[in-house]
C-alpha positions in Angstrom: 57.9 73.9 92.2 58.5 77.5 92.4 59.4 77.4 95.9 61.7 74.6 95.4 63.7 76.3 93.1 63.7 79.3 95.1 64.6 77.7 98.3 67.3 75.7 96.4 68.8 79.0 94.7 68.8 80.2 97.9 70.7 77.5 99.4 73.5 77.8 96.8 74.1 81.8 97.5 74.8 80.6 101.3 77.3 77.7 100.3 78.7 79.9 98.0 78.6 82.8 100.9 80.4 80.4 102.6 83.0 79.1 100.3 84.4 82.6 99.9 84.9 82.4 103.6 88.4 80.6 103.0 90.9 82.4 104.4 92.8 85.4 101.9 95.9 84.0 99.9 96.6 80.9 102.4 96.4 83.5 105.3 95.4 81.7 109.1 92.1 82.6 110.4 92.0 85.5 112.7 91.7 84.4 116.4 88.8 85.5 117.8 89.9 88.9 119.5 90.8 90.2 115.9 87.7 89.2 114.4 86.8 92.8 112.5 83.4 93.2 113.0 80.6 96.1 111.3 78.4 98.9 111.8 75.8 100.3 109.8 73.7 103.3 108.6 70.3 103.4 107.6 70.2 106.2 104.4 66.7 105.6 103.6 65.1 104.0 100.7 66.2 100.4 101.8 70.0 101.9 101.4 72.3 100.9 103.9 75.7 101.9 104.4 78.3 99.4 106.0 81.8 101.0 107.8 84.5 97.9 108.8 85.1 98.4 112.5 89.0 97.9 113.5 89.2 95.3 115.6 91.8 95.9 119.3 94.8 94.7 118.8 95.0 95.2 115.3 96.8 98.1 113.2 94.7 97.7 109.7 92.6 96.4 108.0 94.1 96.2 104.4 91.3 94.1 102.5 87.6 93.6 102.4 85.1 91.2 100.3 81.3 91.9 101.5 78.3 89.3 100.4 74.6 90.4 101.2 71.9 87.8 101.0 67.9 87.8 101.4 65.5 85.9 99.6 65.4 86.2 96.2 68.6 88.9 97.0 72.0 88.3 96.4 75.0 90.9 96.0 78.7 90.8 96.7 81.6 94.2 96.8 85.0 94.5 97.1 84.4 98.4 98.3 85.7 99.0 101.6 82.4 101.1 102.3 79.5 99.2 100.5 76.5 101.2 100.0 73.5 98.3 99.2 70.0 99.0 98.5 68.1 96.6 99.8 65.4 95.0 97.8 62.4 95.9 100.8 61.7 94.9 104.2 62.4 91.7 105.3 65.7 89.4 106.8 69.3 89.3 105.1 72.9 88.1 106.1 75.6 90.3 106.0 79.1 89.2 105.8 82.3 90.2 105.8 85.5 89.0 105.0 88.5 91.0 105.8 92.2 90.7 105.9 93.7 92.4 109.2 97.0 93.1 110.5 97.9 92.7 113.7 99.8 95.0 115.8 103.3 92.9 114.9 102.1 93.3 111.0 101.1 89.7 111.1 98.3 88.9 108.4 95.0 87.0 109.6 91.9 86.9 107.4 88.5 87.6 109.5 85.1 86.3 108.7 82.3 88.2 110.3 78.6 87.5 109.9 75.0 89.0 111.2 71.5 88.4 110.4 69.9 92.1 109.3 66.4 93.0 109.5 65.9 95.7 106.9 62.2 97.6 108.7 59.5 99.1 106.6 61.7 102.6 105.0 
């Protein structure tokens, strides 16, 4: 029963990981080439940095809404540069929702996802 409930509480952080994927104040989804994408910095102790990474073609990126799931894991941030601590080793999604402007100040929202393993610290 245990696992059930786990397994289901999971399940509900990713369909709610996934509602917040709507696009920013009725704002179109970005086309694919301005899709704003992440990198990453180990800081030891299971702390992780996370940097937006400009997209080509676009001139800003003027909003960001970050969600981090594992098992028995969930967190979200509004901080442009999230700094999580990770709970130990093991798999979590990272998302990221941004807004971007395009290089003719056009607003797009961006949804960008990747499945992080988090190794032994």
């Amino acid at each position: 029963m245990i696992h059930f409930l786990q397994r289901l509480r999971r399940l509900l952080a990713l369909f709610l990981l996934a509602a917040t994927s709507v696009p920013v104040q009725g704002q179109p989804e970005c086309d694919s080439l301005l899709t704003a994408t992440f990198a990453q910095a180990d800081l030891g102790g299971y702390v992780h940095a996370f940097t937006p990474d400009l997209p080509d073609g676009a001139s800003t990126i003027f909003s960001t809404e970050w969600g981090f799931l594992g098992e028995d894991f969930t967190q979200f941030s509004l901080s442009p540069q999230p700094q999580v601590t990770f709970p130990g080793i093991g798999d979590y999604l990272v998302c990221l929702r941004a807004g971007v402007l395009d290089d003719q100040q056009m607003a797009c929202t961006s949804v960008h996802c990747e499945l992080m393993h988090i190794p032994v610290d």
